[in-house]
C-alpha positions in Angstrom: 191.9 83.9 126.5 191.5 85.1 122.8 191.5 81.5 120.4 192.2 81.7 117.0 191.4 79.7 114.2 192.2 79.8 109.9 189.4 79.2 108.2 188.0 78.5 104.5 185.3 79.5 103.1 183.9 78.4 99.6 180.4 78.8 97.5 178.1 75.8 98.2 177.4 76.1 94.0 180.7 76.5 93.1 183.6 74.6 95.1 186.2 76.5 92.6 184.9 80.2 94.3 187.2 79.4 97.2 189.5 81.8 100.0 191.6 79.9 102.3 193.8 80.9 105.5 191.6 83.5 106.9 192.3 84.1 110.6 188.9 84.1 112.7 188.6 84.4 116.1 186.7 81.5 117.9 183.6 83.1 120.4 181.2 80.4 121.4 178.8 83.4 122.8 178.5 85.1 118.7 175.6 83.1 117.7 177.1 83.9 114.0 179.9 83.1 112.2 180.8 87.2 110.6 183.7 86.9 107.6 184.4 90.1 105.7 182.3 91.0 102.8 184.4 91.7 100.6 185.3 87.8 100.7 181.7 86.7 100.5 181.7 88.6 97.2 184.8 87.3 96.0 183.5 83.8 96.2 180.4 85.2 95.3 177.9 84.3 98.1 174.3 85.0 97.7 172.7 87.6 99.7 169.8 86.1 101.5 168.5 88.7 103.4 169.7 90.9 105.7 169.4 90.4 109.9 170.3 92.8 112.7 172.7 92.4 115.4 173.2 93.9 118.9 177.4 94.8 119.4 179.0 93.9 122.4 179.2 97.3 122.9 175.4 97.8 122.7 174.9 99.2 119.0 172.3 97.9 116.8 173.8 97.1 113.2 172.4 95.5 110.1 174.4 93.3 108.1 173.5 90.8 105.2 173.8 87.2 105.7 174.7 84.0 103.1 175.3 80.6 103.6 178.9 79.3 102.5 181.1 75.9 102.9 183.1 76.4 106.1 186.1 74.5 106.7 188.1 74.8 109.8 190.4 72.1 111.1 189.6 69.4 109.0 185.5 70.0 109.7 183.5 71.0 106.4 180.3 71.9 106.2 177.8 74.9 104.7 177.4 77.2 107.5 174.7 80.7 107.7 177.7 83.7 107.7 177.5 87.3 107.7 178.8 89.4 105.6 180.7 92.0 108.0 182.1 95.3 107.6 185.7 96.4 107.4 185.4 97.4 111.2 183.6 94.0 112.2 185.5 91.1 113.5 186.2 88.1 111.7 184.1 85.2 114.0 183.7 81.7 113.9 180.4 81.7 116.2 178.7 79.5 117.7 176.4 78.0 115.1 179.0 76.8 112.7 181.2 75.2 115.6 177.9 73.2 116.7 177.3 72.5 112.9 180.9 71.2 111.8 181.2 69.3 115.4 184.0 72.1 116.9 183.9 72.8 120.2 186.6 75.1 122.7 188.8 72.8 125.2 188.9 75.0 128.6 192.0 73.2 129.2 193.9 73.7 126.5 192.6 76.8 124.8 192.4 75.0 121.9 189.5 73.8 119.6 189.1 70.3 118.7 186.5 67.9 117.2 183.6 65.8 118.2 183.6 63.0 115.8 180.1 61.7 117.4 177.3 64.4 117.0 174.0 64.3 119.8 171.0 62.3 117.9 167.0 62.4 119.8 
């Protein structure tokens, strides 16, 4: 089952560099959230390095990587993204669900939100 989410993301400086609506597909096994580049330049992300990845079809790629404000469903927060190719996949991964309290209901197919987050 293939969930999809819209997403926002924004420049942590600049809360006006904004791009809204974009549709992302939800895979709690991508460590990284990936968004197209050519939206992290629109809002103008920094580059702040660049990190490489292993496909699910076993290719080693580099990409570069920012950090942004992610909002999906209501849940905001500034999230690490990658800046992906035309031929990459828009993904909300792993990390920003865990960081904006999103997890996937098995039941439902859905996301929702944990409004209580784990505390050692």
């Amino acid at each position: 089952m293939i969930i999809r989410v819209k997403m926002n993301i924004c420049n942590s400086q600049d809360p006006t560099k904004c791009v809204g609506d974009i549709e992302a597909i939800v895979d709690s096994s991508s460590f990284s959230t990936w968004i197209p580049k050519k939206i992290a330049q629109q809002v103008e992300l920094r580059e702040l390095g660049i990190r490489r990845f292993k496909t699910i079809s076993g290719e080693i790629v580099e990409r570069p990587y920012g950090a942004a404000v992610c909002s999906v469903d209501g849940a905001s927060g500034v999230s690490e993204v990658v800046f992906g190719e035309e031929s990459d996949a828009t993904v909300l991964g792993a990390l920003t669900m865990e960081e904006l309290g999103i997890k996937i209901d098995p039941r439902s197919g859905k996301i929702t939100r944990e409004d209580v987050f784990l505390a050692i």
